[in-house]
N, C-alpha and C positions, 0 to 999 in steps of 0.2 A: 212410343213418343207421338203427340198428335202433333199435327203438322198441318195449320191452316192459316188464309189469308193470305193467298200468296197475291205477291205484289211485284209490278219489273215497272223500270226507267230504262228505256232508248232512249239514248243523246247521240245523235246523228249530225254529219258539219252538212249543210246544206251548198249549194250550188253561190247562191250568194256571199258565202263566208260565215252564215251567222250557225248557229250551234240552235236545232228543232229538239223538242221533249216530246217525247211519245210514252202515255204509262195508261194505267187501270183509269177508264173504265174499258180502253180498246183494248182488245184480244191479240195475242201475236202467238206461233209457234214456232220454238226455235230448237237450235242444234248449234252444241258449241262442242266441240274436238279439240282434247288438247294434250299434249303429249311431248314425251323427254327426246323429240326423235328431229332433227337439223332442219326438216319441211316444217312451213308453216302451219297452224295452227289452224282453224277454222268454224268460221260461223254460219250462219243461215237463219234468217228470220222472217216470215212470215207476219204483215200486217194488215189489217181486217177494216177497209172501208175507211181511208181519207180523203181529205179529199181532195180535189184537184188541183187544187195549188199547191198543195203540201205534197203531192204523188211528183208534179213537176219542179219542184225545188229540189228534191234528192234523188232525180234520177241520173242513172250513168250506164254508159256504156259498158260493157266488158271490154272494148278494143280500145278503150280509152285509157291506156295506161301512163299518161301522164299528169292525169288528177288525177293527188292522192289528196282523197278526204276521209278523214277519220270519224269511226262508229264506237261507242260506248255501249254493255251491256249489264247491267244490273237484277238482276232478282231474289227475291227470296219469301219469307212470311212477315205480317206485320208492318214493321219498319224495319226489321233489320233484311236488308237488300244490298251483300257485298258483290262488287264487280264479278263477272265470269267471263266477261271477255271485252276487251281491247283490240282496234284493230284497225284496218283499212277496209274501205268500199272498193270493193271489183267491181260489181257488178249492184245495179235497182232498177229495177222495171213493175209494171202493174200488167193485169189481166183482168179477165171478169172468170167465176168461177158460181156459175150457180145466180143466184141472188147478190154474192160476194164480190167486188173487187180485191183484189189479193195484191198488195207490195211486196214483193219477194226483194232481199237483200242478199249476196253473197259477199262475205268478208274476210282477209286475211289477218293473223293476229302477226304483227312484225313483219309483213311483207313489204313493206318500205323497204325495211332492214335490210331482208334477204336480196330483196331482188336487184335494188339501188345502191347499195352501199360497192364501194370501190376503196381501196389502198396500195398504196404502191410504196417502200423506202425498204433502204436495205440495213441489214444485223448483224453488227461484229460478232469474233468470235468469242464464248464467253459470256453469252447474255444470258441472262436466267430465261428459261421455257415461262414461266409463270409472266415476264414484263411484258416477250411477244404477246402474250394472248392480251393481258391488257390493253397493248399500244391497238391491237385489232378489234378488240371491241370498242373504244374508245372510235374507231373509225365507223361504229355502224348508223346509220340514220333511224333515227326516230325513236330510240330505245331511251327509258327516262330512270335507268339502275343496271345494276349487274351483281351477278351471285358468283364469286367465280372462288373453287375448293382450292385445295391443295394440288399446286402444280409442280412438282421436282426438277430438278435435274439444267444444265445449260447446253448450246449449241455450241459444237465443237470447235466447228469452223462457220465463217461469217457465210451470208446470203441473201438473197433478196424478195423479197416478199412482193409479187403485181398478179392483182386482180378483184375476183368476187370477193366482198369481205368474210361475208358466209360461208362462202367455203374454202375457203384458207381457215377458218376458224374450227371448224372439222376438221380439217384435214392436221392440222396443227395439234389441234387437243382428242383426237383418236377418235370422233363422232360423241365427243362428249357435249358439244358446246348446243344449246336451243335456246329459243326466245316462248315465253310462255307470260302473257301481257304483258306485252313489251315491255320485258324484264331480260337480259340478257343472259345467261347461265351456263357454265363450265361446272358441272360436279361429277367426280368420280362414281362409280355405283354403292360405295358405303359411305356417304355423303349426302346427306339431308338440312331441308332448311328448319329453321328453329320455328318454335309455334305449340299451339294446344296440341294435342294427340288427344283426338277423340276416340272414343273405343261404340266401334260397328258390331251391333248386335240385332236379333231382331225386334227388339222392345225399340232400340233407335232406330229401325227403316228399314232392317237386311229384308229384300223380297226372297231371295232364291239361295240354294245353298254352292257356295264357291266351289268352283272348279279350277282346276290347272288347265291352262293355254301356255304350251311348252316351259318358257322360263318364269311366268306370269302365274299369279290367282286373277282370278278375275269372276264379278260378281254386279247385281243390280241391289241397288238403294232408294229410298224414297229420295225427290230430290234434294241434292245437301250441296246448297251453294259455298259453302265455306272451303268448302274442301279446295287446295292448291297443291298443284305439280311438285313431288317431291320433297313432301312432308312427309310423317311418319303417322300411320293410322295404327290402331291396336282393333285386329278381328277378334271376332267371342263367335262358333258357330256350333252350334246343338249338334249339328248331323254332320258335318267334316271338320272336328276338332283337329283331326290331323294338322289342319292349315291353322290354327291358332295360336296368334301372336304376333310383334311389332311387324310391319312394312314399310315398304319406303314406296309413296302413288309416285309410277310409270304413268298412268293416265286416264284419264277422266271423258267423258261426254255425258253431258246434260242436253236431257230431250223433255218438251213436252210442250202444253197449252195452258198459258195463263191470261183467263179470261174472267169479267166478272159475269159474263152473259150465256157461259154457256161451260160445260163440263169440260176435262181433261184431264191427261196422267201427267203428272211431271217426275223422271227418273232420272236416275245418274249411273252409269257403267265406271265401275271402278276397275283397273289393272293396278296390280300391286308386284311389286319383283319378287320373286321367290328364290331361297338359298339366302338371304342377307341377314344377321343375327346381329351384328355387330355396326351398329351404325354411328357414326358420326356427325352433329348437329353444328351445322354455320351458324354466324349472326346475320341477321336481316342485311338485308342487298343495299348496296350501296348506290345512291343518288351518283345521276350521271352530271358533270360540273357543263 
């Protein structure tokens, strides 16, 4: 498969309130981390020579953790450029690097969510397991859906629920519960979200041949921004057929340089769960009211 013309939009909220676009012909390198696991998510991006005004509009402190402004990440080929990350500004500062000044960005995906969100009410006895977790996402900041699977069963006896909304939401749905663009999600491990199922081979961008990392395949692809947390891929591998056949993506990072002025590799690390034959497909996530 050729894979050219890559193209990214940053939307960044700036210090003023207003919403800055950063895209081609400037260069950025980035890193997005994303994963089925209760910590946040994470970005990292790199940009190439703005300038002053624009360096002093979106900078922040790291110790400044009471603005919270939000970051947008976009890329892909052509025009088609789906989101890959959503999130919070930690941290923006600049350097000089060479010839270069360099804006380094560090960003959380749902760290609003995790870090700020609070609930506190209490649960008769008798309440379905499945309304708790709703009533606690429903509690989280800054989440704009939720995917949440099959939850069983009720609470025997009544109780009281105070604290991190986050991790009451763990602890409550067995480390099932993450945020993956501020998307909130509760799925069991044979529980996937609905969508295409593209089939990864090396004609579509496989670089390397899969290997197992304990309960995981995990493998390198040309960059493939489509791809989201906890859909079902289909591998095709020449040289470890063993691993061939549906998965459900554990996790993803996307790395590289998209520049019009200068070369780079853009990749994606895929983890896939391994042992799951049998899966289960939700309907798309539901809008938070």
């Amino acid at each position: 498969m050729i894979k050219l013309n890559r193209q990214f939009l940053l939307r960044i909220q700036t210090n003023e309130n207003t919403t800055l676009e950063i895209r081609n012909p400037l260069t950025v390198e980035f890193s997005c981390k994303r994963n089925i696991f209760a910590s946040a998510n994470t970005g990292n991006f790199k940009i190439y020579n703005l300038s002053k005004k624009t360096r002093q509009s979106i900078y922040k402190e790291k110790v400044d953790f009471l603005t919270i402004r939000g970051i947008e990440f976009r890329a892909g080929y052509d025009t088609d450029a789906p989101i890959i990350f959503i999130g919070n500004i930690q941290s923006c500062f600049s350097y000089r690097n060479g010839t270069n000044i360099i804006t380094e960005i560090e960003a959380y995906d749902g760290g609003n969510a995790i870090m700020n969100s609070f609930s506190s009410f209490n649960i008769e006895k008798d309440t379905p397991n499945g309304e708790i977790v709703q009533r606690l996402v429903n509690d989280l900041n800054g989440v704009k859906g939720s995917n949440i699977g099959n939850i069983s069963g009720s609470i025997k006896r009544g109780k009281a629920l105070l604290g991190n909304t986050a991790l009451l939401l763990s602890k409550e749905t067995g480390d099932k519960f993450f945020i993956d663009n501020e998307v909130a999600n509760v799925l069991n491990d044979d529980e996937v979200l609905e969508g295409n199922i593209p089939v990864i081979t090396a004609e579509s961008g496989l670089l390397e041949s899969p290997r197992r990392s304990e309960i995981q395949i995990v493998f390198k692809i040309l960059f493939e921004p489509a791809l989201i947390i906890g859909q079902i891929v289909e591998l095709k591998s020449i040289v470890n057929d063993e691993f061939n056949g549906q998965y459900k993506v554990e996790g993803l990072e996307h790395t590289g340089t998209i520049s019009d002025s200068i070369g780079g590799v853009c990749e994606t690390t895929v983890s896939l769960r391994l042992g799951l034959r049998s899966l289960e497909v939700l309907k798309k996530w539901k809008k938070m009211k």
